[in-house]
TINU-321935 format. One record per residue (C-alpha): residue in three letters; z, y, x. Coordinates in steps of 0.001 Angstrom, whole numbers. Layout:
<recs>
{rec 'ala' {Z Y X}}
...
</recs>
This chain:
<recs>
{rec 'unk' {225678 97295 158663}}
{rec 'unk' {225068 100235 160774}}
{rec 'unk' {223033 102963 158643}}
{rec 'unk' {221660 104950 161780}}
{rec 'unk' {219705 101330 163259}}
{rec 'unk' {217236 100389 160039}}
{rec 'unk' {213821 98497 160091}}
{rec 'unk' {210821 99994 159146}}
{rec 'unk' {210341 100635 155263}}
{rec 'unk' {208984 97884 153304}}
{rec 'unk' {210703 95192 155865}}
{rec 'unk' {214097 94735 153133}}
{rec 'unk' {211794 93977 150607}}
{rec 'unk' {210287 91081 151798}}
{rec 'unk' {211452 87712 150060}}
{rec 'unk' {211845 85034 152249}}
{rec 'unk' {208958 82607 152391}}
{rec 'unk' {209707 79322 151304}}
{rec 'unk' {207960 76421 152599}}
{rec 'unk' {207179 73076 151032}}
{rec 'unk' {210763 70620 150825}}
{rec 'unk' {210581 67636 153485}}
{rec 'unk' {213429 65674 152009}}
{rec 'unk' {215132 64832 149344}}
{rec 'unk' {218647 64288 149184}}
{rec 'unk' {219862 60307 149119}}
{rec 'unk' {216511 59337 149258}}
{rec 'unk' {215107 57775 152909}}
{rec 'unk' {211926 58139 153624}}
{rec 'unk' {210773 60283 151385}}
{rec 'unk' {206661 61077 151090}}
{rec 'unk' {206055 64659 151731}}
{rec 'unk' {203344 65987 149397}}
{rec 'unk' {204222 69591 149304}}
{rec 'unk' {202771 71413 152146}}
{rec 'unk' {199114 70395 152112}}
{rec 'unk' {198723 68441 155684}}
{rec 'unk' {196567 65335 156665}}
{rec 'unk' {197964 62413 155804}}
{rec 'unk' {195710 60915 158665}}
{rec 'unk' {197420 63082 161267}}
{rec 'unk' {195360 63889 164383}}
{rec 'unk' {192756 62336 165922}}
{rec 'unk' {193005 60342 168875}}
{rec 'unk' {191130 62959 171063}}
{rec 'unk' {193793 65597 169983}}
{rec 'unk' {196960 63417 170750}}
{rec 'unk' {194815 62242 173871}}
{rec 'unk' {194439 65798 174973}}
{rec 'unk' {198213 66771 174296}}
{rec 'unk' {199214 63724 176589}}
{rec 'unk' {196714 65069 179284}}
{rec 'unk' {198438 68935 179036}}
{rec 'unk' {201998 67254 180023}}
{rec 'unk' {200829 67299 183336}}
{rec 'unk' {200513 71530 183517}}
{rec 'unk' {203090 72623 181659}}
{rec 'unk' {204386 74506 184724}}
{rec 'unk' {200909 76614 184258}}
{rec 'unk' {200608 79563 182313}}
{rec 'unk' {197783 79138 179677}}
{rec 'unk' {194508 80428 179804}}
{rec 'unk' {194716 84369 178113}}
{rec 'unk' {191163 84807 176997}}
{rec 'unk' {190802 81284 175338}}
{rec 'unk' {187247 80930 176793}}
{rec 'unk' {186752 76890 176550}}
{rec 'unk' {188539 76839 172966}}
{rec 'unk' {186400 79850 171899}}
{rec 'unk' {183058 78063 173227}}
{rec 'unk' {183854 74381 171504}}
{rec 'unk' {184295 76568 167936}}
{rec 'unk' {181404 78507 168316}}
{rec 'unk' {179074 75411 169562}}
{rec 'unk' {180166 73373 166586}}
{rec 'unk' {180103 76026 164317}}
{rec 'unk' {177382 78195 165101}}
{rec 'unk' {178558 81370 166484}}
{rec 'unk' {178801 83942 168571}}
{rec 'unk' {182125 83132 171079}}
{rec 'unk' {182587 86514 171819}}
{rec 'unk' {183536 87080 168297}}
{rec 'unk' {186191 84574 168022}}
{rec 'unk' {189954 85525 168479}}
{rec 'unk' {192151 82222 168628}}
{rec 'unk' {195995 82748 167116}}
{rec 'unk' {199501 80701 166707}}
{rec 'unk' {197952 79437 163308}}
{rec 'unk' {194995 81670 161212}}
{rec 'unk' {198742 83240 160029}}
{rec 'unk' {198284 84925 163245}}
{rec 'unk' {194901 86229 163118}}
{rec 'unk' {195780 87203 159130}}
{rec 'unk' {199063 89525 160302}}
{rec 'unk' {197410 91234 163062}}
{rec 'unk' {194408 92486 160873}}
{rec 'unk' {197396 94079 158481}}
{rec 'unk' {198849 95670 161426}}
{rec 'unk' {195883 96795 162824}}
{rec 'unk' {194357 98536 159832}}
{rec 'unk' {196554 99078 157260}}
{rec 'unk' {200126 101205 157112}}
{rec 'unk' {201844 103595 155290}}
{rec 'unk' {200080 105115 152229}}
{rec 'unk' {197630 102699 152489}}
{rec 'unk' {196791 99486 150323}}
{rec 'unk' {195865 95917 150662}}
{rec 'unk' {194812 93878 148047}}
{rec 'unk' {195083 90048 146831}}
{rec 'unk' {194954 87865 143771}}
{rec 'unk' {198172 87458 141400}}
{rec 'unk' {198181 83427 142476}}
{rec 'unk' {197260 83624 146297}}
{rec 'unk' {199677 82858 149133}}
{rec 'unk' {202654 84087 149170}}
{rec 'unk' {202207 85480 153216}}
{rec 'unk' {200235 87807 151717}}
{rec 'unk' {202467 90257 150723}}
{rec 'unk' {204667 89766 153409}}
{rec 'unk' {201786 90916 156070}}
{rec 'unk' {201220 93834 154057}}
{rec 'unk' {205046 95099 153520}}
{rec 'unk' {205812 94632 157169}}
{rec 'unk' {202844 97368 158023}}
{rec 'unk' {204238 99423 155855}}
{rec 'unk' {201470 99444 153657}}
{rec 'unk' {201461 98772 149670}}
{rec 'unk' {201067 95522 148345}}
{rec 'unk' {198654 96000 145316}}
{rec 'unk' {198360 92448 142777}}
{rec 'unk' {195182 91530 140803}}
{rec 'unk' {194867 89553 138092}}
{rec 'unk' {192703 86204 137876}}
{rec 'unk' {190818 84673 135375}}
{rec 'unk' {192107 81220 134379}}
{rec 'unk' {193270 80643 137824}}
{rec 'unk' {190121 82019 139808}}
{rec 'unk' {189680 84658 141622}}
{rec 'unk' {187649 88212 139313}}
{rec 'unk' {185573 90254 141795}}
{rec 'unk' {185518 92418 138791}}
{rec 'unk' {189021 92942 138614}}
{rec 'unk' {189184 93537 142872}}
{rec 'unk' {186694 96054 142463}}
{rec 'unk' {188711 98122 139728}}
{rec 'unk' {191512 98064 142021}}
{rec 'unk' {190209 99076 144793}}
{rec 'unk' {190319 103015 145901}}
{rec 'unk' {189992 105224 148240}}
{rec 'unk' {194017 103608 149709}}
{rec 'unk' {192035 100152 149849}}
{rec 'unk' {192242 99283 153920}}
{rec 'unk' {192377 95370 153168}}
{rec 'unk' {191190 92825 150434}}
{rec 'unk' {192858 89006 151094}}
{rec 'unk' {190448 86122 149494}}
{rec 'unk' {191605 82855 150117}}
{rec 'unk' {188331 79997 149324}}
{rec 'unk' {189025 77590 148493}}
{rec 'unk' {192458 79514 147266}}
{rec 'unk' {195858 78405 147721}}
{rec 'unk' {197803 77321 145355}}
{rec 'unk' {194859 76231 142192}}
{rec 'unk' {192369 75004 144505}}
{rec 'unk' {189640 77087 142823}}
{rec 'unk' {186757 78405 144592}}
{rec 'unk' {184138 80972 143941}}
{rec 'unk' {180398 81113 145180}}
{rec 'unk' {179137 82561 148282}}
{rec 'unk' {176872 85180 145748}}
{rec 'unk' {179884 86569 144296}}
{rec 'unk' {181755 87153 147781}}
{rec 'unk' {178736 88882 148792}}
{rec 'unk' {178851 91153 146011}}
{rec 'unk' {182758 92141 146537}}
{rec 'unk' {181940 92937 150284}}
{rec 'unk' {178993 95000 149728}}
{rec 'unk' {180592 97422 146988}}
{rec 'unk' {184047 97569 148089}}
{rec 'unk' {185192 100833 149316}}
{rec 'unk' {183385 101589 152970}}
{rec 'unk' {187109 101910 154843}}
{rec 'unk' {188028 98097 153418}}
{rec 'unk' {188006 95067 155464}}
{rec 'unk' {187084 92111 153230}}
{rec 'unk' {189357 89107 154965}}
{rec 'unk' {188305 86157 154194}}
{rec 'unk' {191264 82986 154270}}
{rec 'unk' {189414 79713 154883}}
{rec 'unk' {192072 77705 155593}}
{rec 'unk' {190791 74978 153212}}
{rec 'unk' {186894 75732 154196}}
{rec 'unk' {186405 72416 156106}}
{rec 'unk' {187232 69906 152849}}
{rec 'unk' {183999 72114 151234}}
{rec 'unk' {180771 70020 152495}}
{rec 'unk' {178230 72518 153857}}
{rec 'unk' {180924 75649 153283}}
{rec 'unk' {180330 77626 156593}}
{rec 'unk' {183870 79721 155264}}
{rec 'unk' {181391 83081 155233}}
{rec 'unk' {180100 82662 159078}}
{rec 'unk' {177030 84008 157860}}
{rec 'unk' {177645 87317 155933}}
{rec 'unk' {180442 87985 158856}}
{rec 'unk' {176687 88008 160587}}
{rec 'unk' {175427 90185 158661}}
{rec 'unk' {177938 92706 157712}}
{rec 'unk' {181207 94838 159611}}
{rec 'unk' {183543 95049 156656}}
{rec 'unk' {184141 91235 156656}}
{rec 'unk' {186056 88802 158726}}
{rec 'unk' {186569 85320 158388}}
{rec 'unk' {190001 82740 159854}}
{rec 'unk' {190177 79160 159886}}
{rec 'unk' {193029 77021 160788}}
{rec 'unk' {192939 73862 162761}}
{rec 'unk' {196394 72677 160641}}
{rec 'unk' {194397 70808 157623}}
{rec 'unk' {191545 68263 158095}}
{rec 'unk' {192247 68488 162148}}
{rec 'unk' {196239 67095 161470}}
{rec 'unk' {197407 69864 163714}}
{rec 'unk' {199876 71582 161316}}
{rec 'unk' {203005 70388 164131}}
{rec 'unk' {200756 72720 166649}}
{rec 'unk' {199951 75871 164831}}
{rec 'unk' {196399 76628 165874}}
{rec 'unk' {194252 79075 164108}}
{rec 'unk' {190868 81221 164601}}
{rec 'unk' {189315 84096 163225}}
{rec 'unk' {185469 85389 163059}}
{rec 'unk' {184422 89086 163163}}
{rec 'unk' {182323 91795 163706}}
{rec 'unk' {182931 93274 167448}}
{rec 'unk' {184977 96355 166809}}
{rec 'unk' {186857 94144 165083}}
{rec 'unk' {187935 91383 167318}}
{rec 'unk' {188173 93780 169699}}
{rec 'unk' {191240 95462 167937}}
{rec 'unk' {192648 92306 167373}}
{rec 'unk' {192397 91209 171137}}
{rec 'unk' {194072 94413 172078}}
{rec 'unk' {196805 93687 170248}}
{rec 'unk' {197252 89861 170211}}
{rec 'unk' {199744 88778 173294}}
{rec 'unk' {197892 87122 176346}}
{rec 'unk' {199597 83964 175966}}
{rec 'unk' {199797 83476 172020}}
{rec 'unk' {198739 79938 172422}}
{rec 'unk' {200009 77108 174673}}
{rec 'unk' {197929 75091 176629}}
{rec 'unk' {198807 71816 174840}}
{rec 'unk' {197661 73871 171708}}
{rec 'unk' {194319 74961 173358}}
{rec 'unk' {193551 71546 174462}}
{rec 'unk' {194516 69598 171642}}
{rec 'unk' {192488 72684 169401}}
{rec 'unk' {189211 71853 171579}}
{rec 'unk' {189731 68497 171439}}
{rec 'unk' {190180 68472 167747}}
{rec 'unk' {186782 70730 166839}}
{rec 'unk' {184313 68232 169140}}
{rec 'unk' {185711 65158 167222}}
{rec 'unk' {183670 66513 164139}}
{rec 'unk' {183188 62630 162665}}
{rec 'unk' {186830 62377 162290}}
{rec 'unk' {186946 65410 160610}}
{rec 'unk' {183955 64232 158266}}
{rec 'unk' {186072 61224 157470}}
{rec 'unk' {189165 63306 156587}}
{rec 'unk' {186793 64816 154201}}
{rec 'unk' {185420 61805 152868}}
{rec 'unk' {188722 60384 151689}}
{rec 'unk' {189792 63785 150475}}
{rec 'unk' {187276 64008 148184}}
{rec 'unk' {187133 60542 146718}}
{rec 'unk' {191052 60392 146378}}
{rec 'unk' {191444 63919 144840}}
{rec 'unk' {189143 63141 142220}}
{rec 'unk' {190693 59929 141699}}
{rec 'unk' {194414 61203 141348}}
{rec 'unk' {192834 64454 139181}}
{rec 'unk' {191132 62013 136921}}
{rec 'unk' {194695 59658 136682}}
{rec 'unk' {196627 62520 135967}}
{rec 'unk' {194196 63784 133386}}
{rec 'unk' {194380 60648 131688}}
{rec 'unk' {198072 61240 130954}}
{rec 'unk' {197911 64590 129942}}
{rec 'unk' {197992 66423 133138}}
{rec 'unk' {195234 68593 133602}}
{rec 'unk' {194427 70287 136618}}
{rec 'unk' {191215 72673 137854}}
{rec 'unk' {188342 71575 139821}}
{rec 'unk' {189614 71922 143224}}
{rec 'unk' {188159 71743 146316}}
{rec 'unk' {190893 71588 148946}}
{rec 'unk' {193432 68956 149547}}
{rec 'unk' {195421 69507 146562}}
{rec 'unk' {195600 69274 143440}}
{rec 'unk' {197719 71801 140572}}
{rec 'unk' {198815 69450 138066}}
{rec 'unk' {199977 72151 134793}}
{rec 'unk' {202390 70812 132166}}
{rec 'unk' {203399 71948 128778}}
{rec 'unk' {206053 74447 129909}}
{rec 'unk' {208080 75584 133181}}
{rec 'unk' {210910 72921 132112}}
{rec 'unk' {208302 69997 131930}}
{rec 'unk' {207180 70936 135148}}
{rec 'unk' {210521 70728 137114}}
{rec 'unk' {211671 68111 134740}}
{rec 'unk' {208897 65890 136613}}
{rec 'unk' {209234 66771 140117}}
{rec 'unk' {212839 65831 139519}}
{rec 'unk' {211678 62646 138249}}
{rec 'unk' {209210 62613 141046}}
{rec 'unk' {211878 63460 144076}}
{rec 'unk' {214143 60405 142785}}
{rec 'unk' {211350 58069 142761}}
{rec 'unk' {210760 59741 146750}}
{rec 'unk' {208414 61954 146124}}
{rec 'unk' {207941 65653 147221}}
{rec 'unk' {205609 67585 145643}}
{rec 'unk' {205336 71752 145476}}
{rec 'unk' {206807 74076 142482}}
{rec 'unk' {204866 76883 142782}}
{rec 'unk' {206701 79584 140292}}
{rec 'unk' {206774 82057 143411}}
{rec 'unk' {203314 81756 143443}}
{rec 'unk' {203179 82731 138709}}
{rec 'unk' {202535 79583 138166}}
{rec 'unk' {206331 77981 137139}}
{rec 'unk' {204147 75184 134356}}
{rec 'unk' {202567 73739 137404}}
{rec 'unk' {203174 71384 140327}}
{rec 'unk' {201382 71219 143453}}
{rec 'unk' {200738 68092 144626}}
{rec 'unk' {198630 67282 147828}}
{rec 'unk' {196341 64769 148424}}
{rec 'unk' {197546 61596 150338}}
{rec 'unk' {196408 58604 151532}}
{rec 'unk' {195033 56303 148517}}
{rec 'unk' {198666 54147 148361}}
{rec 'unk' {200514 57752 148066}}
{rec 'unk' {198143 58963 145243}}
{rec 'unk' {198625 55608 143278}}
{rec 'unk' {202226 55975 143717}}
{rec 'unk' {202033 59938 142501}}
{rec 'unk' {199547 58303 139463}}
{rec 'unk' {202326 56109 138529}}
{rec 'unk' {205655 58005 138726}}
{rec 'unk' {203962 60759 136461}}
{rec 'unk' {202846 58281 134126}}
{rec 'unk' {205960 56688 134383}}
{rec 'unk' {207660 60201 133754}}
{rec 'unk' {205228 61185 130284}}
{rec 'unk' {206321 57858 128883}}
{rec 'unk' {202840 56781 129450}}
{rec 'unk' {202450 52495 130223}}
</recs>
């Protein structure tokens, strides 16, 4: 290693992200239940529109994302000049770290959220500051006693990622209107569109400038293979973000298949429908055998066992019987397994194995 050529401080002490396991070894065919994606896939107007961009491949994309920007906001609402489209909401997520926060300064999140977190916040340079939940749900008490005068950023995730919890529109209006007047409330709604009638906090983005909002087009659109992603703002915000963003950051297959994806809103209802209905069916299955889990309202479920050994004793159980689920001890959780919500044949064969596993006929 040569001393004199280093990376910024913070960058060596990022741990690898890790993402969910897609096979299992011996096993064919395994069913991937560990990173949260449709089990529907896309909609036929997505993989339609993805066919259609073959022909223009040759083309640059568009750079200010004009027809994408105008489906979101029609079918959501809002004002298209405050949308700011990214490779994934991962995208939008970094570039409001690098933007605001750096050295000396401090960004905030919950001690269960996701793990990219961190990772944003350590490559600005900036100080990664963990607060505590209460019984796996996010304590605007507990943000607020953290916060200070270092506070630049303040990650909520609602629905969160990994327990699925979710906490009322009320209470994220309280956080944003006492946290500290230099502290961008970011709010991750990557899960927002399995919520009925959840507009992710579109309307106090409207009615504040300390709060923006992403969305990802990776969950109930089946776009996860594309990385698409979105984010809502006050002005001086997304017009940070645009500045540093690159012009082409998205393909045009991905802008197509993105627009394409938002107009087909019933297939999105219907991806919500059978969420819904099968997540409170494997919850209530699981329960039955001992496995509790929270209320959650995204397209998972955190099924907690007695102890950490329990837990990876079943997902063992669960791989050789082809199943991948999440462990989710990066994420302080190690008694707890992940497990996302299929089709209704996957979440009778999940049901099943873990009954099979506690012994239970």
């Amino acid at each position: 290693m040569n001393d004199a050529i280093r990376p910024q401080p913070g960058i060596l002490d990022i741990a690898l992200y890790e993402g969910g396991g897609s096979h299992v070894a011996g096993v064919a065919n395994a069913l991937k239940l560990s990173s949260n994606e449709n089990p529907f896939g896309p909609s036929d107007r997505a993989k339609e529109a993805v066919a259609k961009s073959a022909h223009s491949l040759h083309r640059y994309p568009s750079t200010d994302h004009a027809s994408l920007r105008a489906a979101i906001a029609e079918v959501h609402g809002l004002d298209a000049a405050r949308i700011v489209c990214g490779a994934g909401s991962g995208e939008v997520l970094a570039s409001l770290c690098q933007a605001y926060a750096g050295p000396r300064d401090e960004v905030l999140f919950t001690e269960h959220s996701f793990l990219m977190y961190p990772i944003y916040t350590l490559s600005a340079g900036a100080t990664p500051v963990v607060v505590g939940e209460r019984e796996r749900t996010v304590d605007i008490d507990a943000i607020l006693a953290a916060s200070s005068r270092r506070t630049k950023l303040v990650y909520l995730a609602n629905p969160a990622n990994p327990t699925g919890t979710m906490i009322s529109a009320a209470e994220i209006a309280g956080l944003a209107e006492n946290l500290p007047p230099q502290a961008l409330l970011v709010l991750d709604g990557a899960y927002a569109e399995y919520v009925e009638g959840y507009d992710g906090g579109a309307a106090l983005v409207d009615t504040r400038n300390n709060v923006v909002m992403t969305r990802t087009s990776r969950r109930s659109y089946g776009l996860g293979g594309l990385r698409i992603g979105w984010g809502y703002g006050p002005k001086h915000v997304i017009d940070v973000l645009n500045r540093i963003r690159g012009p082409f950051n998205l393909s045009t297959a991905q802008l197509e298949a993105a627009e394409a994806a938002v107009r087909d809103q019933d297939f999105v209802a219907k991806c919500r429908s059978e969420n819904t209905r099968m997540r409170s069916w494997l919850a209530n299955a699981l329960a039955e055998i001992g496995v509790p889990s929270d209320t959650s309202m995204a397209n998972f479920i955190l099924a907690r066992f007695a102890s950490q050994d329990e837990a990876e004793a079943c997902d063992s159980f669960l791989q050789k019987q082809g199943l991948i689920v999440r462990r989710v001890a990066g994420y302080k959780l190690p008694h707890c397994l992940r497990i996302t919500i299929g089709d209704e044949a996957a979440c009778r064969r999940v049901a099943h194995a873990v009954a099979q596993f506690k012994g239970v006929k």
